[in-house]
Each structure stands twice: as structure tokens, then as C-alpha cells.
N, CA, C and O atoms as a GROMACS GRO file, in nm:
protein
  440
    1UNK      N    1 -17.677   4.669  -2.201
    1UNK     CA    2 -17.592   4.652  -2.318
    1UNK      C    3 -17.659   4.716  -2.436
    1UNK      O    4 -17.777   4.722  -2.472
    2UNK      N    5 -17.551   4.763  -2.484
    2UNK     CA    6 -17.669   4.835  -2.622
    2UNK      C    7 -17.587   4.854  -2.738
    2UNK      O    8 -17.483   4.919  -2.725
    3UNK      N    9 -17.629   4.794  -2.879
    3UNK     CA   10 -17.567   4.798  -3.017
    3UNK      C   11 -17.562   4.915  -3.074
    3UNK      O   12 -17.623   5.021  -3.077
    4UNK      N   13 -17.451   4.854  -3.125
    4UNK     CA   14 -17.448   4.993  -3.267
    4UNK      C   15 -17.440   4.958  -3.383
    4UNK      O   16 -17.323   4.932  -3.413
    5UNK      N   17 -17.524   4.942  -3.477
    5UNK     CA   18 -17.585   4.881  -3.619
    5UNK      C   19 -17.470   4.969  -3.723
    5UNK      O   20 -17.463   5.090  -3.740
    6UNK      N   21 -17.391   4.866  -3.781
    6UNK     CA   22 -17.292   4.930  -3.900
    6UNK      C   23 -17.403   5.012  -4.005
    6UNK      O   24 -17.518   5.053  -3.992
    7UNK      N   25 -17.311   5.013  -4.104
    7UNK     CA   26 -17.390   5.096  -4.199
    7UNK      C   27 -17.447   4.994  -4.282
    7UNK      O   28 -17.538   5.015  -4.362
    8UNK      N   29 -17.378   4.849  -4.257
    8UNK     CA   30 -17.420   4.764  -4.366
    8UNK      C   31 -17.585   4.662  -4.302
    8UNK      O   32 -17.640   4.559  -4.343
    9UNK      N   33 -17.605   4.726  -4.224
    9UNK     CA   34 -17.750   4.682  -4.120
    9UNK      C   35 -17.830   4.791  -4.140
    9UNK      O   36 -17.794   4.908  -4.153
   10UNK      N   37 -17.994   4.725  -4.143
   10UNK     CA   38 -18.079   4.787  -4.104
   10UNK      C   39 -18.092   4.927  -4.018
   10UNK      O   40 -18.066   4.905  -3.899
   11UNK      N   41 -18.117   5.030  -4.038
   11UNK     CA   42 -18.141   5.109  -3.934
   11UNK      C   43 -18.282   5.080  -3.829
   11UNK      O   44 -18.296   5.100  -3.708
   12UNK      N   45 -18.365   5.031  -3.921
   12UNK     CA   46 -18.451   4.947  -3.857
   12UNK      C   47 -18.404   4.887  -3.726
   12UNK      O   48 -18.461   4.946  -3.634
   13UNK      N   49 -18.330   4.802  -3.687
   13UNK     CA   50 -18.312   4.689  -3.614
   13UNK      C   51 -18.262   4.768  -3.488
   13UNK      O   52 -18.210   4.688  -3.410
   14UNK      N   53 -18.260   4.859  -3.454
   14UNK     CA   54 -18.233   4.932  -3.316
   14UNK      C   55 -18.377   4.964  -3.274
   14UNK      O   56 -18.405   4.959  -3.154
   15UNK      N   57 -18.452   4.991  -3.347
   15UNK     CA   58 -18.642   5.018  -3.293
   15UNK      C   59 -18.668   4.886  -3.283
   15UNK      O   60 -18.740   4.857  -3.187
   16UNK      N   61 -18.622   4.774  -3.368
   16UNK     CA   62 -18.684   4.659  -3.333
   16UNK      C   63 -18.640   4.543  -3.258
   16UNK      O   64 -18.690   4.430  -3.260
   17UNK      N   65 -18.534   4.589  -3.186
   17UNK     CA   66 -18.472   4.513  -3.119
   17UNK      C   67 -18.505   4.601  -2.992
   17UNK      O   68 -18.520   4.513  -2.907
   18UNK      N   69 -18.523   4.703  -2.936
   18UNK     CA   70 -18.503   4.790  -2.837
   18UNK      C   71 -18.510   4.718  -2.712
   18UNK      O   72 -18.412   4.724  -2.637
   19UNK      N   73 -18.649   4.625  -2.665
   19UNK     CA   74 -18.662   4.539  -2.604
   19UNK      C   75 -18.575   4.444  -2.519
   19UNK      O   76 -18.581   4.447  -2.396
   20UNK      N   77 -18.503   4.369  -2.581
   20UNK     CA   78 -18.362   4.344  -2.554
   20UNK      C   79 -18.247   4.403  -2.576
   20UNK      O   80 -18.138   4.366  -2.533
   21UNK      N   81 -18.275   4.517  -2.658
   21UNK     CA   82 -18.088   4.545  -2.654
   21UNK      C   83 -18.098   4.715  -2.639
   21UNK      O   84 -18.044   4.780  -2.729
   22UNK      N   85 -18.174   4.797  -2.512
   22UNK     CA   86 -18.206   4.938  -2.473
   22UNK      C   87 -18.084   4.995  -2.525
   22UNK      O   88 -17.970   4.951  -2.540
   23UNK      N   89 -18.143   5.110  -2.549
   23UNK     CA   90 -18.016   5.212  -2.584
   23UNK      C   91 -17.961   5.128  -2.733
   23UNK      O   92 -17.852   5.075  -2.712
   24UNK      N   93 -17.986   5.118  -2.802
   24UNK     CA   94 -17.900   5.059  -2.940
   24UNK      C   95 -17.961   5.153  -3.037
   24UNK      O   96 -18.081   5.183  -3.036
   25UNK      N   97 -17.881   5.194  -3.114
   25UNK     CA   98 -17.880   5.276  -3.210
   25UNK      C   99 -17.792   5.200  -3.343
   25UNK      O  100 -17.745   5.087  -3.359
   26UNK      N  101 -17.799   5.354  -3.445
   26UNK     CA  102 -17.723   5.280  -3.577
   26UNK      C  103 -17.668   5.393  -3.608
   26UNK      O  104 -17.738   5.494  -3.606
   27UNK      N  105 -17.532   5.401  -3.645
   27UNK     CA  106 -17.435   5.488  -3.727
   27UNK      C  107 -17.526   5.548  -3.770
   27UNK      O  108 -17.500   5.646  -3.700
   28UNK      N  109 -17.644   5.591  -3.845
   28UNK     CA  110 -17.732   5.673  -3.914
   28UNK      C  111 -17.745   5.767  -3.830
   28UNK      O  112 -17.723   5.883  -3.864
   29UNK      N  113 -17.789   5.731  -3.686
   29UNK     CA  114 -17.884   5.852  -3.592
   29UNK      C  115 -17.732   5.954  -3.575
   29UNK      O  116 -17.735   6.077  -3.585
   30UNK      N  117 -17.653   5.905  -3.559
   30UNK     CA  118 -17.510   6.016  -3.536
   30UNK      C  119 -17.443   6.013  -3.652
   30UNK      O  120 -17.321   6.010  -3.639
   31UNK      N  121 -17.497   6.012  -3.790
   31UNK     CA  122 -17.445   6.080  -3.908
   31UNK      C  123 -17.321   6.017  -3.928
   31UNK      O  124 -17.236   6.098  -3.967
   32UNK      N  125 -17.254   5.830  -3.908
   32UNK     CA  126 -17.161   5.806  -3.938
   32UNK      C  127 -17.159   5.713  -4.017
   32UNK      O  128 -17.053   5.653  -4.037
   33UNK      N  129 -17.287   5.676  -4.086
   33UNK     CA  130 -17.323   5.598  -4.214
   33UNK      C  131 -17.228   5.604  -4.319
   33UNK      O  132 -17.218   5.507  -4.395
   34UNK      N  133 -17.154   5.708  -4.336
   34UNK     CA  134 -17.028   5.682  -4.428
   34UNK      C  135 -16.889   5.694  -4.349
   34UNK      O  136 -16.799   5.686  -4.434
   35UNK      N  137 -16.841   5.709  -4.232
   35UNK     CA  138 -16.769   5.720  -4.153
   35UNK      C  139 -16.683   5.601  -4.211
   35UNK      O  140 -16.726   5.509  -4.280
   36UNK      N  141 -16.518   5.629  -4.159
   36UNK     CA  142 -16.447   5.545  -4.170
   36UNK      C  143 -16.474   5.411  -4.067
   36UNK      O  144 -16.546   5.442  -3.972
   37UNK      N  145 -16.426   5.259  -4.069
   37UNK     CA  146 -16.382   5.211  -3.982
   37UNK      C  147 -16.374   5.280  -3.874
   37UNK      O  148 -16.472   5.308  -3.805
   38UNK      N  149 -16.263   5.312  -3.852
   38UNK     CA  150 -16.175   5.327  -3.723
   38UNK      C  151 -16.250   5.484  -3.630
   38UNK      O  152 -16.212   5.534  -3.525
   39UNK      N  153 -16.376   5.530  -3.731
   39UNK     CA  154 -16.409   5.635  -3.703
   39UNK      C  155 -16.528   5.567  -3.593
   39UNK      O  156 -16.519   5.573  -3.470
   40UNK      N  157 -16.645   5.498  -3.671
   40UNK     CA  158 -16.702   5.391  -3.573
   40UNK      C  159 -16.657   5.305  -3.445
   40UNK      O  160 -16.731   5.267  -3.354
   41UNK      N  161 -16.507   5.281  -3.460
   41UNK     CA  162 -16.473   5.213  -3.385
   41UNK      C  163 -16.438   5.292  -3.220
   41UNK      O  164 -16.446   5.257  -3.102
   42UNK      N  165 -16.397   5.415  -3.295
   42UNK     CA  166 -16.338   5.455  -3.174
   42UNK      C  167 -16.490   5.517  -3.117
   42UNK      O  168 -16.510   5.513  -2.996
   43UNK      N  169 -16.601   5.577  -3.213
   43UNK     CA  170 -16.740   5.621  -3.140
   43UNK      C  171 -16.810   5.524  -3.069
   43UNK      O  172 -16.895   5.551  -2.984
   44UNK      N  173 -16.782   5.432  -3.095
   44UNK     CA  174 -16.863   5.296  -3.014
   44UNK      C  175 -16.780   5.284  -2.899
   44UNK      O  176 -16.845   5.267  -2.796
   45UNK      N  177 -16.638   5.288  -2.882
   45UNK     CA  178 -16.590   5.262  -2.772
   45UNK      C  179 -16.603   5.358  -2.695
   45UNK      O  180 -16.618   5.345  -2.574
   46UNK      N  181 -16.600   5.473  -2.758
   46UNK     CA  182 -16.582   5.595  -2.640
   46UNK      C  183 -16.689   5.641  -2.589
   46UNK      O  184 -16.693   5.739  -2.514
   47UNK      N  185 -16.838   5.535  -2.645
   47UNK     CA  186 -16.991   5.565  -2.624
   47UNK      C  187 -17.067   5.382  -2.539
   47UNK      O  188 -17.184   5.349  -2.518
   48UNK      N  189 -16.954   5.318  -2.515
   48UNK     CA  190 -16.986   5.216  -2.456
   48UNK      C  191 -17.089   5.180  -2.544
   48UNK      O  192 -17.199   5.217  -2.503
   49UNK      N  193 -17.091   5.102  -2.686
   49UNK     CA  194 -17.151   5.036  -2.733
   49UNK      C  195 -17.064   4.917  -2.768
   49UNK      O  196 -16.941   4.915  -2.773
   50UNK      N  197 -17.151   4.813  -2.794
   50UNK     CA  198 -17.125   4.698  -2.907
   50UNK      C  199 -17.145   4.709  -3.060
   50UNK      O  200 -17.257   4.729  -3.108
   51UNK      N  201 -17.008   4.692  -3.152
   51UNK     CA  202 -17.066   4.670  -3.290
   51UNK      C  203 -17.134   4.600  -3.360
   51UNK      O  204 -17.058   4.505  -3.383
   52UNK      N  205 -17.216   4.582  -3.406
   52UNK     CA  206 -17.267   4.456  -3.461
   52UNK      C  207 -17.269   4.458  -3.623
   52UNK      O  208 -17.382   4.493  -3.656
   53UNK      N  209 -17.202   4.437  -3.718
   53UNK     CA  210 -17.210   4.435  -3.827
   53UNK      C  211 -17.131   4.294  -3.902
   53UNK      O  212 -17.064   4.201  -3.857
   54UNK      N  213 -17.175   4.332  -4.034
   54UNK     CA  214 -17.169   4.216  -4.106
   54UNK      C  215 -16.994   4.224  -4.181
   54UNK      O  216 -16.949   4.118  -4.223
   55UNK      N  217 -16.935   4.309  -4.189
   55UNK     CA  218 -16.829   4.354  -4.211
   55UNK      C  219 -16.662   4.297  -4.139
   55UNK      O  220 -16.612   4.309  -4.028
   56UNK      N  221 -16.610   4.224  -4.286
   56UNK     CA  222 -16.536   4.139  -4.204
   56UNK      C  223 -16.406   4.241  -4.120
   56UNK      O  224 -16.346   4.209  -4.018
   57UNK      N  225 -16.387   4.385  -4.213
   57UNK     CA  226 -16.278   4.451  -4.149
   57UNK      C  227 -16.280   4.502  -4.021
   57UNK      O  228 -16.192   4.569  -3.967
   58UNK      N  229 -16.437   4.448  -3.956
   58UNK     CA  230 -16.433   4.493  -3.798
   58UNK      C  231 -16.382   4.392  -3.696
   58UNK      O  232 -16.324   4.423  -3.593
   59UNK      N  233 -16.416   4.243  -3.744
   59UNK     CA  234 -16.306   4.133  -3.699
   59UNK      C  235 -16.199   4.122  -3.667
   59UNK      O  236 -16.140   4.063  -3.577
   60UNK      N  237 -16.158   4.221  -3.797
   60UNK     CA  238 -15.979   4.171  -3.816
   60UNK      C  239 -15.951   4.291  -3.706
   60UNK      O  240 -15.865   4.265  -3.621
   61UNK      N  241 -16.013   4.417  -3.700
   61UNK     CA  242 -15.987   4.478  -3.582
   61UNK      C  243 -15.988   4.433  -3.469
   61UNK      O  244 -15.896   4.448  -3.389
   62UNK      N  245 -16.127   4.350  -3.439
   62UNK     CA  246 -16.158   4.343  -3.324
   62UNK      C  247 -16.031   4.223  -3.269
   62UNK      O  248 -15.978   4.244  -3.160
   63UNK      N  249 -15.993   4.112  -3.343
   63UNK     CA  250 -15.892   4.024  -3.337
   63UNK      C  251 -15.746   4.119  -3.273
   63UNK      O  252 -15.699   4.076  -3.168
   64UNK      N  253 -15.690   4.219  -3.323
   64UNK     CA  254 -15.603   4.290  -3.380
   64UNK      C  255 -15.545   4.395  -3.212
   64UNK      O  256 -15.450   4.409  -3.134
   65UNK      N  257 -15.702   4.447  -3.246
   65UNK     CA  258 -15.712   4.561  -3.094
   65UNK      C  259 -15.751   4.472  -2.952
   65UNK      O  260 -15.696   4.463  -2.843
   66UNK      N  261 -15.827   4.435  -2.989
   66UNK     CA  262 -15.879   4.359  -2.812
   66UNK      C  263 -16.029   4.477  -2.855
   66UNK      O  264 -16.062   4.542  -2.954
   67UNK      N  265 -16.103   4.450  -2.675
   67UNK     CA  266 -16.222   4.545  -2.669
   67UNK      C  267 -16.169   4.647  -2.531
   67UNK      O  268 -16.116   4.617  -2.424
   68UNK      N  269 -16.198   4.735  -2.571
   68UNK     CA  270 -16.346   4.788  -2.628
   68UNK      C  271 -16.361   4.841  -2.732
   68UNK      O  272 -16.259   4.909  -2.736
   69UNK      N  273 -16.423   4.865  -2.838
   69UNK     CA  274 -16.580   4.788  -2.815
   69UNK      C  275 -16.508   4.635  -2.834
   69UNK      O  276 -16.393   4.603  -2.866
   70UNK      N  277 -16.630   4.553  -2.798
   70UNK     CA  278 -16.680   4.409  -2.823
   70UNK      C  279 -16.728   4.440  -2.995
   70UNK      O  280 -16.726   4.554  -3.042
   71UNK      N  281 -16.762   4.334  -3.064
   71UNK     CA  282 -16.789   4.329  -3.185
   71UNK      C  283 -16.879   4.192  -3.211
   71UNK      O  284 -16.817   4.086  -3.198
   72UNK      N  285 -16.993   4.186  -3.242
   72UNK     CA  286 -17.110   4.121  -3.292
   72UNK      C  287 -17.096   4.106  -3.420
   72UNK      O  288 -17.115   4.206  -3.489
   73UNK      N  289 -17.053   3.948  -3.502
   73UNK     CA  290 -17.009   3.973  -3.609
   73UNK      C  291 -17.143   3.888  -3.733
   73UNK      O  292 -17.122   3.780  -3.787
   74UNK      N  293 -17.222   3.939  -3.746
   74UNK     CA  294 -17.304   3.901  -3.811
   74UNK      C  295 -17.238   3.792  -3.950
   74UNK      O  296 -17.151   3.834  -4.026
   75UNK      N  297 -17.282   3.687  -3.959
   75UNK     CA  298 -17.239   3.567  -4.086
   75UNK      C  299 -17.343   3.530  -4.166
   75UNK      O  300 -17.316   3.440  -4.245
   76UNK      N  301 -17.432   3.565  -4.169
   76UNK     CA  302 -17.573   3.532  -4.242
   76UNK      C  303 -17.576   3.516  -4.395
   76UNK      O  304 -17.646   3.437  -4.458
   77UNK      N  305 -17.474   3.617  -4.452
   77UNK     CA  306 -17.429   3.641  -4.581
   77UNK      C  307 -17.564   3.711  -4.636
   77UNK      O  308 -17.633   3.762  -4.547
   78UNK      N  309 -17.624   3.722  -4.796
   78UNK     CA  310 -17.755   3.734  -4.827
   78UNK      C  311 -17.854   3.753  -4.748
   78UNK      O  312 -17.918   3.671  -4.815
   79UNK      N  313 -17.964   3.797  -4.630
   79UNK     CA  314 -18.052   3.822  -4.596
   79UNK      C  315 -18.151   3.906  -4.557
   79UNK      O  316 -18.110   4.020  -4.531
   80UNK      N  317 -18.277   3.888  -4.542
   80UNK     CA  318 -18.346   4.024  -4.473
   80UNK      C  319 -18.334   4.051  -4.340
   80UNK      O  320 -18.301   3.979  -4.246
   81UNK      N  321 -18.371   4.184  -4.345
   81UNK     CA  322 -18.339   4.248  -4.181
   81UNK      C  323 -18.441   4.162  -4.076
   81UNK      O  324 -18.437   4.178  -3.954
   82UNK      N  325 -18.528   4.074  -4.138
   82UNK     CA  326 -18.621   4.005  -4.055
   82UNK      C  327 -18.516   3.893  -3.947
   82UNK      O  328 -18.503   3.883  -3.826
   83UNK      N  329 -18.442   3.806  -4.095
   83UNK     CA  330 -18.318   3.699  -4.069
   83UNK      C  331 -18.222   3.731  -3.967
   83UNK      O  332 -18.150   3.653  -3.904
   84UNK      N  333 -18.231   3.873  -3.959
   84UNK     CA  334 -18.114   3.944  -3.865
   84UNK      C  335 -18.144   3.973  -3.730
   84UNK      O  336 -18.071   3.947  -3.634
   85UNK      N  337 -18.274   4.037  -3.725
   85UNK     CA  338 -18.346   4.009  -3.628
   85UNK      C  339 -18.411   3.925  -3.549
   85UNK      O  340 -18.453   3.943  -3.435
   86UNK      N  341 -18.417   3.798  -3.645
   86UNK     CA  342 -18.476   3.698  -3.580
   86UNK      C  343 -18.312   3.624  -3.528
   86UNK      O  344 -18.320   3.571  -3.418
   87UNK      N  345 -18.189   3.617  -3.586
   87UNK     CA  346 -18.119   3.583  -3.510
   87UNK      C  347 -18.033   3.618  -3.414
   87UNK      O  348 -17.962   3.538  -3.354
   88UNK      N  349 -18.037   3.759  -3.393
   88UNK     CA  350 -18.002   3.858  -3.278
   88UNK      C  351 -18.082   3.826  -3.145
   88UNK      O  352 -18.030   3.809  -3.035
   89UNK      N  353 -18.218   3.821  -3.174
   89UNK     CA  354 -18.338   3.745  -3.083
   89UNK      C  355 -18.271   3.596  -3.032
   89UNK      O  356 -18.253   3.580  -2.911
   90UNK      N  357 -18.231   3.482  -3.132
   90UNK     CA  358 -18.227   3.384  -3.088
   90UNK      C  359 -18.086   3.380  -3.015
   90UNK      O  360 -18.050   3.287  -2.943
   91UNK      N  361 -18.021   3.478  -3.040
   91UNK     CA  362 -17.852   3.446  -2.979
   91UNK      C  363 -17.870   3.545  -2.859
   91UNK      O  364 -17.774   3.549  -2.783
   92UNK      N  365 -17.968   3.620  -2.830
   92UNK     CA  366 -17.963   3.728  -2.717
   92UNK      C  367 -17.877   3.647  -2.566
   92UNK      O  368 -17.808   3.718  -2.494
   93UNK      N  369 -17.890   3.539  -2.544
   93UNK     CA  370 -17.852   3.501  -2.402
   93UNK      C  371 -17.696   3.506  -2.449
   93UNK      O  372 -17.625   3.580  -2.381
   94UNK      N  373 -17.631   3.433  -2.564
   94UNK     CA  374 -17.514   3.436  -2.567
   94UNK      C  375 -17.449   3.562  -2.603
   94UNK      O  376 -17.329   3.571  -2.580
   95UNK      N  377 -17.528   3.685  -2.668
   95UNK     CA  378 -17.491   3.786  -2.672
   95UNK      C  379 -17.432   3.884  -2.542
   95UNK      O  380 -17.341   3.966  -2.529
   96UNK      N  381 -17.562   3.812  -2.433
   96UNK     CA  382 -17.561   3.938  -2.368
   96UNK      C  383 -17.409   3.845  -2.262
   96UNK      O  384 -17.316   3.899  -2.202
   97UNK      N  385 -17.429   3.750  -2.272
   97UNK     CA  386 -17.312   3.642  -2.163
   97UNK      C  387 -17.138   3.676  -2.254
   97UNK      O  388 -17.030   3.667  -2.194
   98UNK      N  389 -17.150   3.708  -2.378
   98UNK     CA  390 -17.037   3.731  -2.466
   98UNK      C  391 -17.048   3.883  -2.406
   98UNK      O  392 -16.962   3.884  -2.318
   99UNK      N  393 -17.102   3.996  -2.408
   99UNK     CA  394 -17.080   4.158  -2.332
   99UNK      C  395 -17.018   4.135  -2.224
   99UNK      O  396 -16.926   4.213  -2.199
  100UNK      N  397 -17.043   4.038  -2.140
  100UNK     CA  398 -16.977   4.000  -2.034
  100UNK      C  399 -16.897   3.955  -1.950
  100UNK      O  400 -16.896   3.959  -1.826
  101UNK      N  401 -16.778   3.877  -2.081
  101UNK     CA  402 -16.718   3.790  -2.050
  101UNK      C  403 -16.571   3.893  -2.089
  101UNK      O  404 -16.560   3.935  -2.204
  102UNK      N  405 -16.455   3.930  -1.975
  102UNK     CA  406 -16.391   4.020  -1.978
  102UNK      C  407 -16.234   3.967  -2.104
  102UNK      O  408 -16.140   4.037  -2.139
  103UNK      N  409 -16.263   3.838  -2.136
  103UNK     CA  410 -16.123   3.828  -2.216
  103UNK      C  411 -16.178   3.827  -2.387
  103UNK      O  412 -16.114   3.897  -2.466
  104UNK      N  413 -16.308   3.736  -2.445
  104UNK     CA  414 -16.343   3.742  -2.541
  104UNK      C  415 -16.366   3.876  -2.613
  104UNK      O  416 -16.438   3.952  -2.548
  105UNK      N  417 -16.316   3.934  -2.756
  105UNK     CA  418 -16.379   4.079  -2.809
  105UNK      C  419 -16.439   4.056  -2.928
  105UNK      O  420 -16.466   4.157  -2.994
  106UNK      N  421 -16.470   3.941  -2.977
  106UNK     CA  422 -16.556   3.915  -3.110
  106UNK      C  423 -16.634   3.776  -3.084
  106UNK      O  424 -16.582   3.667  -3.059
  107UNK      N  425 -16.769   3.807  -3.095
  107UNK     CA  426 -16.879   3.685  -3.134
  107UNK      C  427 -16.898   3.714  -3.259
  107UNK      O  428 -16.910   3.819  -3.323
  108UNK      N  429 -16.902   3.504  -3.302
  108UNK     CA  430 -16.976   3.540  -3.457
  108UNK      C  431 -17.096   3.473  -3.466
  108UNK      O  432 -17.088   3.358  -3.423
  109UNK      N  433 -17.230   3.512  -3.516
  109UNK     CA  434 -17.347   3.525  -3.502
  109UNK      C  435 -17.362   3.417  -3.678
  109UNK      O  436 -17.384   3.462  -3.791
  110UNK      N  437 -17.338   3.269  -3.634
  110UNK     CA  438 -17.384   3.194  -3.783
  110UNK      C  439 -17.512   3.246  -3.846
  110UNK      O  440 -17.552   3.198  -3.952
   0.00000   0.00000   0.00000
């Protein structure tokens, strides 16, 4: 399984997550840091990733469309990329059991 870090995340958190989540990258490494929505959406699906961002208009997609992609919806509000990382780490089992589960297309990550 492997993320794809919005623009509103760390680029950091794909080197520091690698461990558990191989292959994860961030809109930065493929130049879509200012990309529309729907421009991400369709590169993540058509690249078999998960979104993970903090951004509520990927919800209302992900609600809207179904998956693919799946969507990782970060809720933390205010924090450091440490907070993000440390709770990507602590939700990894339900993350990776939510990639897996063929009817759910949005987890939200309190």
C-alpha cells in the first residue's frame, strides 16, 4: 500500500514513513503541489495510491465518487508533521485493514 501526501502535508512524511507505507510519495516529487483536486485524484487512482490529506474537499469526493483511490482523511487540525506521523504510525493496522476492505473509500484519522 502506498500514500500520496496532499500538498497540505509534509513532503517529509513519505521518507519517514517509508517503512510502513513503501512506495509513498507526495504531490511534490510529480510536480502536482499546485494541481487541481480532481487532477490528484485521478493521478492517485490511475497510479494505485492512497490519498492522505487534511483537506475536507477530498472527502466530499471520496463520499461522492466511491474508490479508487481510497482517501486517508487526516483531522488533527493545527499540528506538526511529527503529530502526523506519529498518528499515521499509530493507525497503521487500521490503515492498512481500511486499503483493504472492498466497500469503505474514506478513513478519518482523529
Amino acid at each position: 500500500m502506498k500514500l500520496l501526501f496532499d500538498q497540505n502535508l509534509s513532503p517529509k512524511l513519505s521518507t519517514r514513513l517509508s517503512d510502513i507505507y513503501p512506495g509513498s510519495q507526495h504531490v511534490k516529487d510529480y510536480e502536482l503541489q499546485e494541481a487541481e483536486d480532481p487532477v490528484v485524484w485521478t493521478f492517485a487512482k490511475d497510479n494505485g495510491f492512497t490519498i492522505v490529506s487534511k483537506d475536507s474537499d477530498f472527502e466530499q469526493r471520496g463520499v461522492l465518487y466511491g474508490h479508487p483511490p481510497k482517501l486517508v482523511w487526516v483531522r488533527l487540525g493545527n499540528c506538526s508533521t511529527a503529530q502526523i506521523e506519529e498518528a499515521l504510525r499509530k493507525y497503521s493496522v487500521v490503515i492498512h485493514t481500511f486499503y483493504e476492505d472492498p466497500v469503505e473509500s474514506v478513513l478519518v484519522i482523529p
